[in-house]
C-alpha positions, 0 to 999 in steps of 0.5 A, spaced: 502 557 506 507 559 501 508 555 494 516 553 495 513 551 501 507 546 498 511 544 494 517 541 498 511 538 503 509 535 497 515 533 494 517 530 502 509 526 502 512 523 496 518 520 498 515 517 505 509 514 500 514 511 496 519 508 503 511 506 506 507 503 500 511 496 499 512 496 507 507 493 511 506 499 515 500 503 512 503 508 507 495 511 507 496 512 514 502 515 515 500 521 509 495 522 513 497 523 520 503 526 516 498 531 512 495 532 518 501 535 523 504 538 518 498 542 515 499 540 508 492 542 503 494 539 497 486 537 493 480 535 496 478 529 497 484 526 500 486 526 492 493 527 493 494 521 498 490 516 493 495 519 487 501 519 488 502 512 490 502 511 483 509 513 483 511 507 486 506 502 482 510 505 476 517 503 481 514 496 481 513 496 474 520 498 471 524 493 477 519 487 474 519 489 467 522 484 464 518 479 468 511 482 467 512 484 459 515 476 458 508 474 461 505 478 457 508 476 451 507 468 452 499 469 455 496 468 449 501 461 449 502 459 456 498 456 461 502 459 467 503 465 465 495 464 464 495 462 471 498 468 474 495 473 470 488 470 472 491 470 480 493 477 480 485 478 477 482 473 482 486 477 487 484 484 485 477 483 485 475 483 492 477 490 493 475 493 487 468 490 489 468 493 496 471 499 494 467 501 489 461 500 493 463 503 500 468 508 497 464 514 501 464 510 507 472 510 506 474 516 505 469 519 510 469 516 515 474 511 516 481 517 514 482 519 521 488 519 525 485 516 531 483 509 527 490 510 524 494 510 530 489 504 533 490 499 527 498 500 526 497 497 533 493 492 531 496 491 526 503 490 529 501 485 533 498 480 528 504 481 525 508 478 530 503 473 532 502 471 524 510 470 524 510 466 531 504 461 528 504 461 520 505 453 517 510 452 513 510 454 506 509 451 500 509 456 495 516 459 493 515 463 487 510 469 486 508 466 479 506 459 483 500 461 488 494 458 486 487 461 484 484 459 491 491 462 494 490 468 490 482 469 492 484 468 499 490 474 498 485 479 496 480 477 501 485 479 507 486 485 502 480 488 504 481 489 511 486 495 508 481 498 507 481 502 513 487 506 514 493 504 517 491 496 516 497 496 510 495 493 503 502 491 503 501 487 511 494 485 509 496 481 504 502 479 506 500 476 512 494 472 508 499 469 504 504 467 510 498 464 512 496 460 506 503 457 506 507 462 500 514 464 503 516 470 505 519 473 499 514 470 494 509 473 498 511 480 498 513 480 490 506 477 489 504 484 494 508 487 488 504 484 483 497 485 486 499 492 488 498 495 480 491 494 477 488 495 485 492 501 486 490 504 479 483 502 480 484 506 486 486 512 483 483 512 477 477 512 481 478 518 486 481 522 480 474 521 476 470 523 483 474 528 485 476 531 477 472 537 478 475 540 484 483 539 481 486 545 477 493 547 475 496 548 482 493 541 485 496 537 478 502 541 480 503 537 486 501 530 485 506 530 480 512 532 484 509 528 489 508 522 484 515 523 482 518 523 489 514 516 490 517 513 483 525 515 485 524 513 493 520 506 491 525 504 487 530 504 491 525 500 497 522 495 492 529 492 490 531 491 498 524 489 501 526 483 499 532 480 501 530 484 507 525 479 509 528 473 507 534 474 512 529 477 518 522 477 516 517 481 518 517 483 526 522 489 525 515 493 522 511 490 527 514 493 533 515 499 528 508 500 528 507 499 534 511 504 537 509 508 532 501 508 533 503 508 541 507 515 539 501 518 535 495 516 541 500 520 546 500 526 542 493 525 539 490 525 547 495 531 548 493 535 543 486 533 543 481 539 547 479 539 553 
């Protein structure tokens, strides 16, 4: 494959992960079906998959800058910015301690385009059972979920662990069903989104370090700088989108995605 041609995968790779990463409908799982049909070989170990969702993390912090450095600045005075950091952190843990301890299990086995394909259906139906049957919310605002709320957020968020999942669905589906609201509970994603996508990639940069060189880099910033551009756009309209209609237009989007994949996965399967 020809460089300009890498390179313009890779910059097209990044958009979709910054258009799919706040999105409850798996931006892991479509670089890798993405990844898989277009024949892009970017660095080993599903790197450049893992990476460039920095990008649209550094998305998340220029468009709450101003709420996440005013918290900063008054943590070391104020209870409630205490609170939050410490939900976010409660938050984190879970997948940080599943992942650190089933990382090769993760990538080796589970990073399929069949699983993905399955759990994008799976996934699209809780999505429309948990919008039919969620209790009414009390929480409002991302900075008022509880440490108990947090605990429980993060523990649906391990379920993204396998591809096509969606971090973003897992603990935004956990968070309608622990009362948070519907914008809260994706701007508290948002905020869960930084230190555990950092850890992820921090770690699968270290692991894989010894197989990056010049050309691999090369792609995970044009990728990453793809990411950035398009999840600024994404993270500012989510929203207000889900204010207005909720979550059930991704869900049958997932649904007929994964349907659409299973049929060309068994056609194009060997006899």
């Amino acid at each position: 494959m020809a460089v300009g041609t890498d390179w313009a995968l890779a910059a097209l790779l990044g958009a979709v992960e910054g258009v799919t990463e706040f999105l409850p409908v798996s931006s892991t799982g479509h670089l890798i079906l993405l990844v898989d049909l277009l024949g892009f070989r970017g660095p080993p170990g599903r790197v450049f998959e893992i990476a460039i969702q920095l990008g649209a993390i550094l998305a998340v912090c220029w468009v709450y800058r101003a709420r996440l450095l005013g918290t900063a600045a008054a943590l070391p005075r104020d209870p409630a910015a205490q609170r939050f950091a410490a939900a976010v952190a409660l938050a984190f843990l879970p997948a940080a301690v599943v992942g650190a301890l089933a990382h090769g299990t993760i990538k080796g086995v589970l990073f399929s385009p069949w699983i993905v394909a399955a759990a994008l259906i799976v996934g699209g139906v809780a999505i429309l059972v948990v919008e039919r049957v969620r209790p009414q919310p009390r929480v409002y605002e991302a900075e008022a979920v509880g440490l108990r709320t947090a605990l429980a957020i993060g523990a649906f968020q391990v379920l993204a662990m396998v591809p096509g999942v969606s971090r973003s669905g897992a603990t935004i589906l956990g968070a309608l069903l622990l009362r948070v609201d519907r914008p809260a509970a994706a701007e508290f994603s948002f905020f869960l989104a930084i230190p555990t996508m950092l850890g992820a990639t921090a770690f699968d940069l270290y692991k894989n370090r010894a197989a990056l060189d010049g050309e691999g880099s090369a792609l995970i910033a044009v990728g990453f700088a793809a990411a950035f551009a398009t999840a600024l756009v994404v993270v500012r309209w989510l929203v207000a989108f889900v204010g207005r209609h909720g979550f059930a237009p991704f869900a049958w989007y997932r649904i007929a995605l994964g349907a659409a994949m299973l049929a060309v996965l068994s056609i194009a399967a060997p006899a």
